[in-house]
MITI-244877 format. One line per 3 residues: number of its first residue (from 1); their letters; for each residue z, x, y of C-alpha. Coordinates in steps of 0.5 Angstrom, whole numbers, plus 500, padded with zeros to 3 digits. Layout:
# residues N
NUM> A> Z/X/Y; ...
END
This chain:
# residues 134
1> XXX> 099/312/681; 094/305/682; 098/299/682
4> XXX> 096/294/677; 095/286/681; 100/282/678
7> XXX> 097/274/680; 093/270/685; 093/271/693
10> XXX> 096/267/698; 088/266/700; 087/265/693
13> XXX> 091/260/692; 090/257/699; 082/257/697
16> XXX> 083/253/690; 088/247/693; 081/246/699
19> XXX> 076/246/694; 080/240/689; 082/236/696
22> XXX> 074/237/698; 072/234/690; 078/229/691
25> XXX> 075/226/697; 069/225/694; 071/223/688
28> XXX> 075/217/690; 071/213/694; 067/212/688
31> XXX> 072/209/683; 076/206/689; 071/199/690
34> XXX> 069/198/682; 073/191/682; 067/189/686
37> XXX> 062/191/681; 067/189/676; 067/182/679
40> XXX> 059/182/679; 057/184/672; 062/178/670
43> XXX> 059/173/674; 053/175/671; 055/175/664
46> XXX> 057/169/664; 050/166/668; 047/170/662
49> XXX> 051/166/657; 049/160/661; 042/161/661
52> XXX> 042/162/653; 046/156/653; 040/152/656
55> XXX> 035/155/652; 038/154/645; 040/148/647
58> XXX> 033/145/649; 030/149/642; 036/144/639
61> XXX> 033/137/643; 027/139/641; 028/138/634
64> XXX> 033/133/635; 036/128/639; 042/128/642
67> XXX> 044/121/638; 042/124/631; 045/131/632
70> XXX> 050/132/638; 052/138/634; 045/142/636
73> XXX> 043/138/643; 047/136/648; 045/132/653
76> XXX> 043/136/659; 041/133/667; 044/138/672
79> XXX> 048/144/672; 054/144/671; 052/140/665
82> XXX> 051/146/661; 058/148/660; 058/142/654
85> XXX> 053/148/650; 058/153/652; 064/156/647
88> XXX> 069/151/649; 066/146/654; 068/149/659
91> XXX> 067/154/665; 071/160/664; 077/160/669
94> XXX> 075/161/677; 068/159/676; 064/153/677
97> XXX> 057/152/678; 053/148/685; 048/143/682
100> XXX> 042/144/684; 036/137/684; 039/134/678
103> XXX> 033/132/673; 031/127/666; 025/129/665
106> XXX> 026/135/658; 024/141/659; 024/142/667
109> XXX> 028/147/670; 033/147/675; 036/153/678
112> XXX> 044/153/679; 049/158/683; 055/160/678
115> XXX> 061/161/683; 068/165/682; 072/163/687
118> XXX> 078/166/690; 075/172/692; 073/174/700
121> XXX> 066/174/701; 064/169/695; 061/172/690
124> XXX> 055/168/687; 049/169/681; 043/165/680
127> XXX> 041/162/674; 036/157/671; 038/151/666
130> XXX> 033/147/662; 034/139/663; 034/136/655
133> XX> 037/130/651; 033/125/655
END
């Protein structure tokens, strides 16, 4: 009479738990180092906010000054200037912003570096800002 196999073999068995150790291995450097990437993307999301802040600002001067509608043009000399055009008035908590050559002459641009303080190295994004309201 033939006999029947009734489960897995040691070697089987063995096999199965190498092969999901190898795919761990492989997997986890990927997921472990997203807090960097996390930082990076919300660093330039809020650069992106501020750079859209600038330009709708700007297009709010040009129709108006910041005398007659400070509702829709706030007066923008350098680069920290531009929070007043955000959502709130101020940099989200843990940024700020190094000024770059602060300017008076509308419509010239100016490139600051949005920084997030606390983590090592610090991370840093670019973005530009357009001088209004003068």
């Amino acid at each position: 009479m033939k006999q029947v196999q009734r489960g897995f073999t040691l070697i089987e068995l063995v096999m199965v738990i190498v092969i999901l150790g190898v795919l761990a291995a492989v997997a986890i450097p990927k997921f472990v180092d997203l807090k960097g990437d996390a930082q990076q993307a919300s660093m330039q999301g809020v650069a992106g906010a501020a750079a859209s802040a600038s330009a709708i600002n700007y297009g709010g001067c040009s129709i108006s000054t910041a005398a007659s509608a400070p509702a829709k043009c706030k007066v923008v000399n350098d680069c920290d200037d531009i929070k007043e055009a955000l959502s709130g008035g101020v940099w989200p908590a843990g940024y700020s912003v190094t000024t770059g050559t602060p300017s008076t002459t509308n419509g010239t641009a100016m490139t600051c570096t949005l920084v997030l303080a606390g983590f090592t190295p610090t991370p840093a994004v670019t973005f530009e800002v357009i001088a209004a309201g003068n």
